[in-house]
TIMARDREN-10561 format. One record per residue (C-alpha): residue in one letter; residue number from 1; x negated, y, z negated. Coordinates in steps of 0.25 Angstrom, whole numbers, always signed. Layout:
% TIMARDREN-10561
   res     n       X       Y       Z
     a   NUM       X       Y       Z
...
***
This chain:
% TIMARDREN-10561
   res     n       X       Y       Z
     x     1      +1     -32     +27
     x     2      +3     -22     +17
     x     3      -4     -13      +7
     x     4      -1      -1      -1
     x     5     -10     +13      -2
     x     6     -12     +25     -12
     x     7     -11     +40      -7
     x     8     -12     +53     -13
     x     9      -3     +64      -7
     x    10      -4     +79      -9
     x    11      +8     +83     -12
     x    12     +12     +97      -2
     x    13     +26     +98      -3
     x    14     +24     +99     -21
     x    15     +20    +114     -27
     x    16      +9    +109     -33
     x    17      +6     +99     -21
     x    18      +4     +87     -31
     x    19      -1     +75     -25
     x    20      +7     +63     -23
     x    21      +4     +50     -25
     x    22      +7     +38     -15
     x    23      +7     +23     -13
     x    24      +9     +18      +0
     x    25     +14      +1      +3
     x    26     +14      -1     +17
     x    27     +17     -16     +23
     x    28     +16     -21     +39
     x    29     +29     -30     +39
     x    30     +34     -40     +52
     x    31     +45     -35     +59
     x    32     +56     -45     +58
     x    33     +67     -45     +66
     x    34     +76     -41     +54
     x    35     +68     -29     +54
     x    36     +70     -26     +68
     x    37     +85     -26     +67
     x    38     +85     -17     +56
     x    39     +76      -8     +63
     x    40     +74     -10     +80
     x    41     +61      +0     +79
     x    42     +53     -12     +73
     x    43     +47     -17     +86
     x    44     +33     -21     +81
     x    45     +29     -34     +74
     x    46     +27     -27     +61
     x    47     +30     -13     +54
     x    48     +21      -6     +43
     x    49     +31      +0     +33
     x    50     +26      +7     +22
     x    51     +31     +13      +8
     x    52     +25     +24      +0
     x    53     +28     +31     -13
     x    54     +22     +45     -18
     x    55     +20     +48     -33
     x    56     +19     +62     -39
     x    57      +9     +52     -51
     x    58      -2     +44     -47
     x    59      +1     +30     -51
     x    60      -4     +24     -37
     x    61      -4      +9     -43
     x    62     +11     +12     -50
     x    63     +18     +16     -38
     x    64     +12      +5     -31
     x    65     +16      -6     -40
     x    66     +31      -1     -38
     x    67     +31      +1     -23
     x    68     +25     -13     -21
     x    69     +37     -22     -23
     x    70     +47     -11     -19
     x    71     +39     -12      -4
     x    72     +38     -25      -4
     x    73     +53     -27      -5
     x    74     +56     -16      +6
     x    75     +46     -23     +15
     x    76     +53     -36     +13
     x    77     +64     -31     +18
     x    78     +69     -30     +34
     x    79     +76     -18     +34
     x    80     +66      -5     +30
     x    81     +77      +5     +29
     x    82     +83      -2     +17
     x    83     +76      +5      +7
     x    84     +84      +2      -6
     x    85     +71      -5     -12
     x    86     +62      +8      -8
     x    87     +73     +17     -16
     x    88     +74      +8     -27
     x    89     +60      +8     -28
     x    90     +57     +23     -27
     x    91     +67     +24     -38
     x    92     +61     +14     -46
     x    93     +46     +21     -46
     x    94     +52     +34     -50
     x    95     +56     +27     -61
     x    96     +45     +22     -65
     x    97     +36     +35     -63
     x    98     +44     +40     -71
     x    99     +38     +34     -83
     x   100     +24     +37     -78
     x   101     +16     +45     -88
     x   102      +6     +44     -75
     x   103      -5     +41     -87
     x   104     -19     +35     -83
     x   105     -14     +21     -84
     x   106      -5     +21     -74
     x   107     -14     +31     -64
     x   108     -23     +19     -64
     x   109     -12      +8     -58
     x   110     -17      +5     -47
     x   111     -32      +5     -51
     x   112     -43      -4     -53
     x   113     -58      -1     -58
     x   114     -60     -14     -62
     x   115     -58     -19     -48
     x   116     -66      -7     -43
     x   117     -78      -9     -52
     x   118     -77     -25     -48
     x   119     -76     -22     -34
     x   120     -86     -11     -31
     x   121     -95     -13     -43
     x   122    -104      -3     -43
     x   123    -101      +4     -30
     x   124     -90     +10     -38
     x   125     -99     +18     -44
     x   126    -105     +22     -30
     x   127     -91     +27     -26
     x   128     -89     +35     -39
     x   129    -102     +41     -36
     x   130     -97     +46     -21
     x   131     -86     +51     -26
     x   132     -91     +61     -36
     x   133    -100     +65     -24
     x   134     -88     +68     -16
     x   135     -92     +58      -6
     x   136     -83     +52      +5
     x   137     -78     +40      +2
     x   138     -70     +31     +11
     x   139     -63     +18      +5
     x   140     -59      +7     +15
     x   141     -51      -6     +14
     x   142     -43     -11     +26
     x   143     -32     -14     +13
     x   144     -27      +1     +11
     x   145     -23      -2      -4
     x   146     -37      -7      -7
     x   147     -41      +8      -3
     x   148     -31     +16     -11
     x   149     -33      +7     -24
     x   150     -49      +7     -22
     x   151     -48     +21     -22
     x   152     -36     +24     -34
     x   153     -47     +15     -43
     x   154     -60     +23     -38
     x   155     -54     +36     -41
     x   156     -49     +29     -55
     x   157     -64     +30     -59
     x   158     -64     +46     -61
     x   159     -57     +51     -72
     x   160     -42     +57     -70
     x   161     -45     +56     -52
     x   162     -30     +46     -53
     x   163     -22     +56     -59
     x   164     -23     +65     -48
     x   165     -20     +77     -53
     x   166      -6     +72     -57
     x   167      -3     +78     -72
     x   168      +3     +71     -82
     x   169      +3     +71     -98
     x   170      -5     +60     -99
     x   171     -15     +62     -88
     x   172     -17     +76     -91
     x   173     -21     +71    -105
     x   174     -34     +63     -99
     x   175     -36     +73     -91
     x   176     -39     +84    -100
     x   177     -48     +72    -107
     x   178     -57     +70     -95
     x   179     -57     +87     -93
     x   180     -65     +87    -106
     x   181     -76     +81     -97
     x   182     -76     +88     -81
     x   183     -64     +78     -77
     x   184     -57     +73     -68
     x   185     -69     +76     -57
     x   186     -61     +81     -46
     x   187     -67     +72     -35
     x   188     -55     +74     -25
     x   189     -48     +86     -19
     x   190     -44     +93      -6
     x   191     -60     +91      +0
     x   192     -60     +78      -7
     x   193     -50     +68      -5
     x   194     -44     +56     -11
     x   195     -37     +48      -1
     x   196     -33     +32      -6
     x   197     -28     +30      +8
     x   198     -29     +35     +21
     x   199     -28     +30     +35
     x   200     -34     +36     +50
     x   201     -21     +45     +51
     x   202     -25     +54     +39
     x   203     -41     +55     +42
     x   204     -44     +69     +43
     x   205     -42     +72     +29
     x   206     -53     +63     +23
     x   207     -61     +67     +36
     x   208     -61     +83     +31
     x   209     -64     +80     +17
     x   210     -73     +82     +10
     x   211     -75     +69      +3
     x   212     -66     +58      +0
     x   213     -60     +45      -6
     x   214     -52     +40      +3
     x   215     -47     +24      +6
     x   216     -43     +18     +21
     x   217     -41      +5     +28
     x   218     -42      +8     +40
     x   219     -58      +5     +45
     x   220     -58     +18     +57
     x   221     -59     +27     +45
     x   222     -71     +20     +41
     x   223     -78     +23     +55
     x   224     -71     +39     +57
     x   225     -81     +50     +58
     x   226     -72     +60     +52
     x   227     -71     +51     +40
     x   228     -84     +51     +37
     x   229     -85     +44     +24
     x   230     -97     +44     +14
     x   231     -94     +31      +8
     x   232     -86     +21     +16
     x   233     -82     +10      +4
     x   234     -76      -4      +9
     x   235     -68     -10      +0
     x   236     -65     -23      +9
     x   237     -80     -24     +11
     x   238     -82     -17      -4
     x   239     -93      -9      +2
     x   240     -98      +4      +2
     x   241    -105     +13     +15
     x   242    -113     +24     +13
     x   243    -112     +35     +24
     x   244    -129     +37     +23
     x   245    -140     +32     +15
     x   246    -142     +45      +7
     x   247    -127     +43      +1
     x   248    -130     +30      -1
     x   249    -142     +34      -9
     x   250    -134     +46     -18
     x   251    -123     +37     -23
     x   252    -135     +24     -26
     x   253    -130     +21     -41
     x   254    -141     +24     -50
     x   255    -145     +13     -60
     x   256    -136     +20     -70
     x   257    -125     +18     -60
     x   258    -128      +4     -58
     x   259    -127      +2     -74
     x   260    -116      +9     -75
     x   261    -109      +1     -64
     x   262    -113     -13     -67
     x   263    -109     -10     -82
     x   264     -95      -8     -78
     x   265     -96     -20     -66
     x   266    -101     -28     -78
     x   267     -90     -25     -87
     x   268     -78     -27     -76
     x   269     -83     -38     -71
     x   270     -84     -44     -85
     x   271     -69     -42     -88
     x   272     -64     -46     -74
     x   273     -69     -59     -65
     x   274     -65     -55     -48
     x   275     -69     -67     -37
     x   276     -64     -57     -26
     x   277     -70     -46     -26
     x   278     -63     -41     -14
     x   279     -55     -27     -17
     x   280     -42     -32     -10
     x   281     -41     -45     -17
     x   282     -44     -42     -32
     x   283     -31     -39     -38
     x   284     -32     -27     -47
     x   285     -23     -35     -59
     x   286     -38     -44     -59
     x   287     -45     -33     -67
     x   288     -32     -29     -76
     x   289     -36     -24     -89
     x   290     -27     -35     -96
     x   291     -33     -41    -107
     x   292     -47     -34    -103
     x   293     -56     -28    -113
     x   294     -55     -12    -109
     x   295     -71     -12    -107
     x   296     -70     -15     -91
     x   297     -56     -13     -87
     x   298     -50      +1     -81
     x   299     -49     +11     -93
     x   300     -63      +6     -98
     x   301     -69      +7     -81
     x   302     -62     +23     -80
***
């Protein structure tokens, strides 16, 4: 088993406590007796071994796309202190970021709307809708990726929310473009959170806010008192829970929503053709703009 999660990190040590931006790929691997003798401590059948990168730029999906071979390789191998591949990698992503401008394109790897809109159809509008009333809404998947990249392509839908504060030539430029008209909305701060990923251990912060979008995998949550979620959102189940009727009733599309979501379903699903409708098997590269008109694919859905 393994997977891969998103985080977002305040950044204390920093003067300006700038967040940082991490990708976490973690793998349950069977102990071998080759791994025994390189390290006698492994006693259970199988170890869980993770590796995580922190990024001052958020560019989720392209930090991902480099630590995924690199872990894979070091996985692979019997002894986990040789980390030669870990440094060569590091060095490599350094490289690379380097020659990141951090403009929108790539603050989008990583996302897919189209996927969203075919997946959810006109519940997405539902959740855009509970977001702007500052609602708490829990997203869970028993896949924590699932969480973390639902999430990353939900937020995608507000104008500028990806950059995360982060400044840079190019962003500041759409930025002071979406100023002219109120924007970005400022949906998340320290009452109201935005967590891609978190697990049982770090509850208590998404219990005392105030409201939240926040993703986990681990089914307790669901059922915790303290947690207590507005809008519980299954993406294994792709179904949505109401905490009462009455919010239920508030977030009801009107039959301008509905026009409006089915206009844009119509037109997604016009330009792309998806048996499995399952979030965990439809591979984002099925809804890549590639050779695709830009009326339906991401730029035109933003």
């Amino acid at each position: 088993m393994s997977d891969e999660v998103f985080q977002k990190i305040s950044n204390d040590t920093s003067s300006d406590h700038a967040l940082l931006y991490g990708v976490s790929y973690f793998k349950q691997i069977p102990v071998t007796e080759s791994m025994k003798q390189h390290d006698p401590d492994l006693v259970r059948s199988h170890v869980q071994k993770a590796v995580c990168v922190l990024s001052k730029i958020p560019v989720f999906g392209h930090l991902l796309a480099k630590l995924d071979p690199i872990t894979k390789c070091y996985f692979t191998q019997d002894n986990f202190n040789e980390t030669e591949i870990l440094k060569n990698g590091f060095e490599s992503m350094n490289s690379s970021l380097k020659e990141i401008t951090a403009n929108s394109n790539e603050i989008f790897v990583g996302t897919c709307l189209k996927k969203l809109i075919y997946f959810l159809q006109e519940k997405v509008v539902v959740l855009w809708k509970a977001l702007f009333l500052e609602k708490r809404v829990l997203i869970y998947s028993q896949q924590p990726s699932a969480c973390s990249t639902f999430i990353h392509s939900l937020i995608s839908l507000f104008p500028c929310l990806c950059h995360f504060k982060y400044q840079s030539k190019t962003l500041n430029l759409i930025e002071n473009h979406f100023n002219e008209y109120g924007l970005p909305l400022h949906l998340f701060n320290e009452d109201s959170l935005l967590i891609p990923y978190f697990s049982v251990h770090n509850v208590d912060p998404v219990s005392s806010a105030a409201s939240f979008l926040a993703g986990t995998s681990n089914p307790f949550i669901k059922t915790l008192p303290s947690v207590n979620w507005d809008i519980l959102v299954d993406i294994d189940k792709n179904s949505i829970q109401f905490k009462n009727d009455a919010l239920k009733k508030a977030l009801a599309l009107t039959s301008q929503d509905l026009q409006f979501a089915q206009t844009i379903i119509k037109r997604v699903k016009s330009n792309n053709k998806v048996e499995n409708l399952s979030w965990n098997n439809m591979e984002n590269s099925v809804f890549n703009d590639t050779d695709a008109e830009f009326k339906g694919g991401e730029d035109w859905l933003r």
